[in-house]
C-alpha positions in Angstrom: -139.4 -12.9 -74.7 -137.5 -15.6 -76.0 -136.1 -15.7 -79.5 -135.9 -19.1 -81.4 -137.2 -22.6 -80.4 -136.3 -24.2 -77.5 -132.9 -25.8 -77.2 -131.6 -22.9 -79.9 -130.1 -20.7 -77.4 -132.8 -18.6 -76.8 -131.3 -17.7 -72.9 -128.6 -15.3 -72.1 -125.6 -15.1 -74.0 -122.6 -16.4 -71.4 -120.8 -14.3 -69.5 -116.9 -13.6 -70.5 -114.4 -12.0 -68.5 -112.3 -9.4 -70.2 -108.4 -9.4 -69.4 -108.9 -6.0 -67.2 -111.5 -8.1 -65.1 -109.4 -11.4 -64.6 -106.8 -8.6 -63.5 -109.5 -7.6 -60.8 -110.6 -10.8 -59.7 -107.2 -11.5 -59.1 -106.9 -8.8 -56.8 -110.2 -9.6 -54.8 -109.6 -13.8 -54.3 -106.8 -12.4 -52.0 -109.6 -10.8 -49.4 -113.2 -12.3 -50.7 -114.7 -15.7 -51.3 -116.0 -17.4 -54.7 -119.4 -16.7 -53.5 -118.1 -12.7 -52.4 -116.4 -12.4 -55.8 -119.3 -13.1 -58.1 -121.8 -10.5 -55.7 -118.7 -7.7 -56.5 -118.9 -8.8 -60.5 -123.0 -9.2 -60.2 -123.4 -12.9 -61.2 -124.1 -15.7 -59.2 -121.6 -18.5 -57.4 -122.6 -20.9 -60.1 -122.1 -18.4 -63.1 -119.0 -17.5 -61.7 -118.0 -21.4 -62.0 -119.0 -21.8 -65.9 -116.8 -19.1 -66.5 -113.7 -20.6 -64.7 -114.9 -23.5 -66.6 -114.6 -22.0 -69.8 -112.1 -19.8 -69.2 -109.2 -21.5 -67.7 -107.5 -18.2 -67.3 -109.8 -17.0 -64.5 -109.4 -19.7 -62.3 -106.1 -19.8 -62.3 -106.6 -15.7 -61.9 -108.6 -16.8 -58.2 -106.1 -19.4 -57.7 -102.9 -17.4 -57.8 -104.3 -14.2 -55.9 -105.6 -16.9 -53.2 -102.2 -18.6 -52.5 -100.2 -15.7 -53.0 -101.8 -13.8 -50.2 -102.0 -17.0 -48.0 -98.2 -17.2 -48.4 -98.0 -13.5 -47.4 -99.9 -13.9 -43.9 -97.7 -17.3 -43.4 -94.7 -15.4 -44.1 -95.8 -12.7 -41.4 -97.5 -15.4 -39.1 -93.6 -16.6 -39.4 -91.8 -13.5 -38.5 -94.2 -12.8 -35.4 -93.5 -16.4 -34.4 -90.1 -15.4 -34.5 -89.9 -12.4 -32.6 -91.4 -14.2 -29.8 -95.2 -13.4 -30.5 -96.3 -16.7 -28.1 -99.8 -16.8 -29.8 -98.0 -17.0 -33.6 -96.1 -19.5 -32.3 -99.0 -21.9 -30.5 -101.0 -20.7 -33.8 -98.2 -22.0 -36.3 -97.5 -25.3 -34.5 -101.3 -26.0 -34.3 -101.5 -25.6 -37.9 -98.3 -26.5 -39.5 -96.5 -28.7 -37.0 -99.6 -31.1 -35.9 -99.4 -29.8 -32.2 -103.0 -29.9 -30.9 -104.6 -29.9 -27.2 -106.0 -32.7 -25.6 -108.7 -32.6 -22.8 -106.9 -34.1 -19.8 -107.5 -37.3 -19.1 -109.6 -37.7 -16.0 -108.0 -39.1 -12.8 -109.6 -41.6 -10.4 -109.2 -40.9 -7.1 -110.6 -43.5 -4.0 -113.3 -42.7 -1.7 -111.6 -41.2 1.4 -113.2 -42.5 4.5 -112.9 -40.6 7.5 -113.6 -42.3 11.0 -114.1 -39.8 14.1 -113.3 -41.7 17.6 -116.4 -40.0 19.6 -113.6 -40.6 22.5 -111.4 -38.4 21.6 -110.3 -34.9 22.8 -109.8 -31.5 21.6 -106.7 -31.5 24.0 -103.4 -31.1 22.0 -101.5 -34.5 21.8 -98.4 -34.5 24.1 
């Protein structure tokens, strides 16, 4: 039951992260998703957002751990590229140099017409 009148916060007090737990989340952005994230710490998606909101520290905790990881698997996706991996390299110029596959464009080619003389003969020409 609800203590207080409406509109005197009678719902649940917010949820705060400690340090130990922006340490964690840090840790996790660099494998799960917001929505992944907030299902490890038991709040929802949306929770999870009011508290970056009011706690700048914990988005720039999901933030960090995001891009440092995504520098670490460019920096690898790098060094297979250049150790001759083909596939890291078609992969890198994809997505970093603008390379991209088109569909080939589609070639006309005339009607052949082919007219058999009912005159002629199987006999090799001389």
């Amino acid at each position: 039951m609800k203590n207080g009148k409406q509109g005197e916060g009678g719902g649940r007090p917010p949820v705060v992260f400690t340090p130990e737990q922006v340490i964690e989340l840090k840790a996790l952005s660099t494998v799960l998703n917001k929505t992944q994230v907030a299902d490890y710490f038991g709040i929802t998606e949306k929770t999870l957002r009011a508290v970056e909101s009011r706690q700048p520290e914990v988005s720039t905790a999901y933030k960090r751990g995001k891009v440092k990881q995504i520098a670490k698997m460019g920096y690898n996706l790098c060094t297979l590229a250049e150790e001759g991996n083909v596939s890291a390299n078609i992969f890198y110029l994809k997505t970093q140099g603008g390379w991209r596959e088109d569909a080939p464009e589609p070639i006309e080619i005339p009607q052949l017409n082919i007219i058999v003389d009912p005159n002629a003969s199987n006999a090799p020409a001389e």
